[in-house]
C-alpha positions as CSV (number, residue, x, y, z in Angstrom):
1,X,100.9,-34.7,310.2
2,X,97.9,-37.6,309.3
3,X,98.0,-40.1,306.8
4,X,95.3,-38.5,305.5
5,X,95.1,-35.2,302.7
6,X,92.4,-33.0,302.0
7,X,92.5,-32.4,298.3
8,X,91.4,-30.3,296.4
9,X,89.4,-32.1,293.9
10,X,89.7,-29.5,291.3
11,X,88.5,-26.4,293.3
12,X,90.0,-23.1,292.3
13,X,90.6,-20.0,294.1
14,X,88.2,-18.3,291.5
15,X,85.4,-21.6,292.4
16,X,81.8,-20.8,292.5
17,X,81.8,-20.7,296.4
18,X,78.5,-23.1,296.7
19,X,79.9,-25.8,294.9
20,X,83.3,-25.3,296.7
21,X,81.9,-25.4,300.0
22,X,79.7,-29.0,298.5
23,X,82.9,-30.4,297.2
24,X,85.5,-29.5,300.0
25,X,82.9,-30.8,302.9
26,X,83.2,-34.4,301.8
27,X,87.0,-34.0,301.8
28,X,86.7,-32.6,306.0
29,X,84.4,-35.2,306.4
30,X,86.9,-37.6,305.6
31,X,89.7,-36.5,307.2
32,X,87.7,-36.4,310.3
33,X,86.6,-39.7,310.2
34,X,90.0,-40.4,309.9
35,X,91.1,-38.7,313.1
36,X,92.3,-36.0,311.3
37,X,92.6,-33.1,314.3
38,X,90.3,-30.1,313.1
39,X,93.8,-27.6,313.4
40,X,95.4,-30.0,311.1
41,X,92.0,-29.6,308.8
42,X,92.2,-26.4,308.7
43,X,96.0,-26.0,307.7
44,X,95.6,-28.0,305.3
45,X,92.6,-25.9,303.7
46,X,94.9,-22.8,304.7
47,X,97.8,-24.4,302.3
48,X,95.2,-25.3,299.6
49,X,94.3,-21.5,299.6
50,X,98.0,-20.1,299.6
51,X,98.4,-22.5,296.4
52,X,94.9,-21.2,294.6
53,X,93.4,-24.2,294.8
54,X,90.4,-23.1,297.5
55,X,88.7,-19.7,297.3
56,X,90.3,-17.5,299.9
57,X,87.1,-15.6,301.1
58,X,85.9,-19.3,302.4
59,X,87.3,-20.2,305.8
60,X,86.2,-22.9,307.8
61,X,84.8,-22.2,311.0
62,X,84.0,-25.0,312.5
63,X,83.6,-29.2,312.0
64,X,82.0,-32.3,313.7
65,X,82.1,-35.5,313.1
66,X,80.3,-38.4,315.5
67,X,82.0,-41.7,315.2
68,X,78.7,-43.0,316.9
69,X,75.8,-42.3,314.7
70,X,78.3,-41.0,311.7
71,X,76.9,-37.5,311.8
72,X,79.0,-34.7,310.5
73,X,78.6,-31.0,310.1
74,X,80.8,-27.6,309.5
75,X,80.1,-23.8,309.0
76,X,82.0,-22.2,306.7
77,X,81.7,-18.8,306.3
């Protein structure tokens, strides 16, 4: 396991899903810049969800982050 956490920075499982999905993408941001392997991302947002603290009809999909020009992007669905 990283160094680094996602947390959930209040979310709930009952969160209004647009500012879940706003709050949560800075937190796989940073674990990605801090080589955080995307699997290990998403177990952590997995655990966050079993504990009610991330809405469980949000999954992450997919996330990219480019140490080069420090672009970053996911889909959650």
């Amino acid at each position: 396991m990283s160094k680094y956490e996602v947390k959930d920075k209040g979310i709930k499982k009952d969160s209004e899903a647009t500012s879940a999905v706003s709050t949560i993408f800075c937190e796989v941001e940073n674990a990605l810049v801090n080589s955080v392997p995307l699997k290990e991302v998403q177990e952590q947002i997995d655990t966050l969800q079993e504990k009610g603290k991330f809405p469980s009809n949000l999954q992450l999909l997919d996330a990219f982050y480019d140490s080069k020009s420090s672009s970053s992007c996911f889909a959650i669905l």
